[in-house]
N, C-alpha and C positions, 0 to 999 in steps of 0.2 A: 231470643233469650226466654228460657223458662224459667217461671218463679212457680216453687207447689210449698204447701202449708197443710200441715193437717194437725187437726184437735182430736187429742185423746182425753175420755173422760175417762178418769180411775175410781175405782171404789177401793176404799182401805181398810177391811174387816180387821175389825179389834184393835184397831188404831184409838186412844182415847183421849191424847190429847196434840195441841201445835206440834209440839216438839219431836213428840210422837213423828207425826206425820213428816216433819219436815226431813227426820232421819229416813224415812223410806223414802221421801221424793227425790232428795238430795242425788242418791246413786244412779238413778232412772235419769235424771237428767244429763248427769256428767255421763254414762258410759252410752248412750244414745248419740252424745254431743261428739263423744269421740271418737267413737267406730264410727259413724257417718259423713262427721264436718258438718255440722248441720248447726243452726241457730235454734237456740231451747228458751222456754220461760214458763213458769207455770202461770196462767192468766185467768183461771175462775175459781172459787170455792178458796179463799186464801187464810177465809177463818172460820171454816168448817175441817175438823178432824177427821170425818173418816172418807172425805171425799176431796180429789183435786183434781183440775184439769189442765194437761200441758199442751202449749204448743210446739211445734217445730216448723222450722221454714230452712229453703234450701234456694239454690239458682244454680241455673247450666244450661246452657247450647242445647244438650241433647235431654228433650222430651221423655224419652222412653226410660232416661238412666234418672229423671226426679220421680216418675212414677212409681218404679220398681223399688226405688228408695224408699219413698214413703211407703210403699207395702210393709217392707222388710221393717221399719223402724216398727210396724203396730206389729210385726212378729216379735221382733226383738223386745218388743217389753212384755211382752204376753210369756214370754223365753225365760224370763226376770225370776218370775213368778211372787213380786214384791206388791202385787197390785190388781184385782179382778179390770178386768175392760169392761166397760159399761156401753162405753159408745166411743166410734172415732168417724171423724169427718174430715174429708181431705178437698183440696182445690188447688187447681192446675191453672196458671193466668199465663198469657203470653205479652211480652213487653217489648 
């Protein structure tokens, strides 16, 4: 069994306040969570505005299809266009 996770760090130009921010993260989260199946949260920057960072986690049998996953999901928010990428970090653990 493969478990992969990867952290996107987002920047949110002209975002000024939580609420702000919470409306842009919001959709990112839910249409990543549903085109994929994948488990979402955002876990740094939670009271800073124009900046957040989400993770995602996934599991499968096959290696190759959490990899390819996680590509596509930092395509798919870059696709958004709700959000600059700043940086994404992914990790692949075998269980």
């Amino acid at each position: 069994m493969t478990i992969g996770a990867i952290r996107i760090t987002l920047l949110l130009h002209g975002c000024f306040s939580l609420k702000e921010k919470r409306a842009r993260i919001r959709p990112i989260l839910e249409r990543v969570k549903n085109k994929f199946h994948v488990a979402g949260a955002e876990v740094e920057y939670q009271n800073t505005h124009d900046a957040a960072q989400l993770a995602f986690v996934l599991v499968s049998s096959d290696e190759r299809l959490v990899n390819r996953t996680l590509d596509q999901i930092v395509d798919f928010v870059e696709s958004l266009g709700l959000a600059q990428i700043a940086d994404s970090e992914s990790e692949m653990m075998q269980w």
